[in-house]
N, C-alpha and C positions, 0 to 999 in steps of 0.2 A: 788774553792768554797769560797763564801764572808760571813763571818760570818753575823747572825744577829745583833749585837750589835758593829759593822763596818759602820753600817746606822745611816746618821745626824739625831739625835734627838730620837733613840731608847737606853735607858740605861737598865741595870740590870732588873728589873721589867716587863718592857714592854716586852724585850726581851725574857723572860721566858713564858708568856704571848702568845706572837705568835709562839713560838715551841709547847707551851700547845697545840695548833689548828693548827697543819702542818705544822706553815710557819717555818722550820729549817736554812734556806739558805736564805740572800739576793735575789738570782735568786728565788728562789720561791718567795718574795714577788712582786719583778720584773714583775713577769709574771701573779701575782692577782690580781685582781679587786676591787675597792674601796669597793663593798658589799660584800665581805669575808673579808676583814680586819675587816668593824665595828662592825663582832659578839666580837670583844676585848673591854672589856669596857673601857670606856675614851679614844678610836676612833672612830672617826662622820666622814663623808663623805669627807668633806675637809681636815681632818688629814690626810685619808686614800689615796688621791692622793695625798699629799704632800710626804707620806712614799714611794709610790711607785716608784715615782719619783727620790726621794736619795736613794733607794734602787738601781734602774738603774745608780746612777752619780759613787754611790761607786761600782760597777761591773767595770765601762768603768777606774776610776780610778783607780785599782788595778791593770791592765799591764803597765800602765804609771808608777808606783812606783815598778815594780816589772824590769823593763829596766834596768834603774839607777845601780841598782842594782848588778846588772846581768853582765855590764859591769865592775861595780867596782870591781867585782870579777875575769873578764876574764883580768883586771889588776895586779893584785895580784898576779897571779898565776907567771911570769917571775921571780917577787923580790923574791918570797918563793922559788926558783929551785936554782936561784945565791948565798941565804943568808937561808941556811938551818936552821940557829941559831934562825932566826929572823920569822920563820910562824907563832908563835901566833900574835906575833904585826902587821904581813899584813891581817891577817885574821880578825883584830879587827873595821877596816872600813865598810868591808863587812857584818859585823854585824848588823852597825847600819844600819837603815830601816830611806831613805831620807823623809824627808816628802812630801809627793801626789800631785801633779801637777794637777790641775785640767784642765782635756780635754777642747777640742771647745763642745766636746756633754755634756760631764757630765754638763758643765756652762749654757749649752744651757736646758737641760734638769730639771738643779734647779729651774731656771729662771722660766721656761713655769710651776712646780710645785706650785712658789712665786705667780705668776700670777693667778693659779687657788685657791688658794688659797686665795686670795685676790680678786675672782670674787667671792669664795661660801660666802666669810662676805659680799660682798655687795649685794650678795641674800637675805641672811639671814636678815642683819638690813632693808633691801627694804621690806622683806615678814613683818619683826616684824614691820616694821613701819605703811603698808598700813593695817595689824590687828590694831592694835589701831587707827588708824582712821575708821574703821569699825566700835568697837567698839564705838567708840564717834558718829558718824555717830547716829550707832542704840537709843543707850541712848540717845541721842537728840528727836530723834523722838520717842521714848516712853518716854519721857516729855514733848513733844509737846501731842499726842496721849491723857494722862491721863490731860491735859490742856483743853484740847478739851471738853472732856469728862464729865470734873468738872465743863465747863463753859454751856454744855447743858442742866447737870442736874441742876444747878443754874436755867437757864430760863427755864426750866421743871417747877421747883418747882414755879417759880415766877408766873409766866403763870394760876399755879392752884391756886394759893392764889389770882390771880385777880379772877379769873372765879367765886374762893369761895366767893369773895365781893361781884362781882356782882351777884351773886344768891343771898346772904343774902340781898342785898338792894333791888333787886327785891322782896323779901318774904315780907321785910317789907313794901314797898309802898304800897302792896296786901295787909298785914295785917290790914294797916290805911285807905285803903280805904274799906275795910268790914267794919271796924269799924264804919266810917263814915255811911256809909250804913245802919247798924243794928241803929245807931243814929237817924236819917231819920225816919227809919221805927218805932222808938221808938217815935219817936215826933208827928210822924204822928196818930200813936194810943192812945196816951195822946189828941190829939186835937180831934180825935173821939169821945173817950170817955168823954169829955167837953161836946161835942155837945150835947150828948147822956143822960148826965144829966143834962144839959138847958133843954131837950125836957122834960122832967120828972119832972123838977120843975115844968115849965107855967102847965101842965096837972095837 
């Protein structure tokens, strides 16, 4: 079994974190799906295949560093039977733990994790990008739109303040021409009534 905190990029915290929620083992996270990892908070989809993935690199490389090892010990054992004196000192190479050779798979398997990982940011900035162009997109056209809008009721309003003109100057040409009218027929009943008293003097 591969401890959790044997995985690139899982420390103390995190670690603690995915035992909280089953994942005890390397091979368990191994074997989960990005969408069980990011009920952990501060893992998103692309952390989560990246986990998964050095989750499997540190599996394949723990019998690669466990060989070395193994051999170094099935060495040892000659020198500690010839020189009984001397078994702490042969035992003390076999101690140290070589550092891990990374496989064709585990390299192959970081690799293809760098990869997706590097395909979800250029989702992601592609998704944030084509939203703000939406948004500008929409915001242009509702300033176009309230443009539009301001420039109809402009010629609305224009439109009525002619029509009010011209009803008032029609009122008034109507007006002067009564007047004239009522004029007329004033003059005309002042010349009557002349006549009307011509007749009445000569009588």
């Amino acid at each position: 079994m591969t401890a959790v905190t044997d995985i690139k990029g899982v420390g103390k915290t995190l670690g603690q974190a995915l035992i909280a929620i089953g994942f005890k083992t390397a091979e368990d996270i191994a074997k989960a799906k990005p969408v069980d990892l990011v009920k952990v908070s501060r893992i998103g989809v692309a952390r989560a295949s990246v986990l998964i993935a050095s989750a499997k690199a540190a599996i394949a490389a723990k019998p690669a560093a466990a060989k070395p090892a193994a051999a170094k010990r099935a060495n040892a054992k000659p020198t500690a039977r010839r020189e009984p004196t001397r078994t702490t000192t042969a035992r003390k190479p076999a101690a140290r733990k070589p550092a891990a050779r990374k496989t064709v798979a585990a390299a192959a398997a970081e690799k293809r994790a760098e990869e997706a990982a590097r395909k979800a940011a250029e989702e992601k900035a592609a998704a944030k990008q084509a939203e703000a162009k939406a948004k500008k997109k929409a915001k242009a056209k509702a300033k176009e739109e309230k443009a539009a809008k301001k420039r109809k009721e402009m010629e609305a309003a224009f439109s009525k303040a002619k029509d009010k003109v011209k009803a008032k100057s029609k009122k008034d040409k109507k007006s002067k021409k009564d007047d004239k009218k009522k004029d007329v027929k004033k003059k005309d009943g002042k010349k009557k009534d002349k006549k009307k008293d011509k007749k009445k003097a000569k009588k």
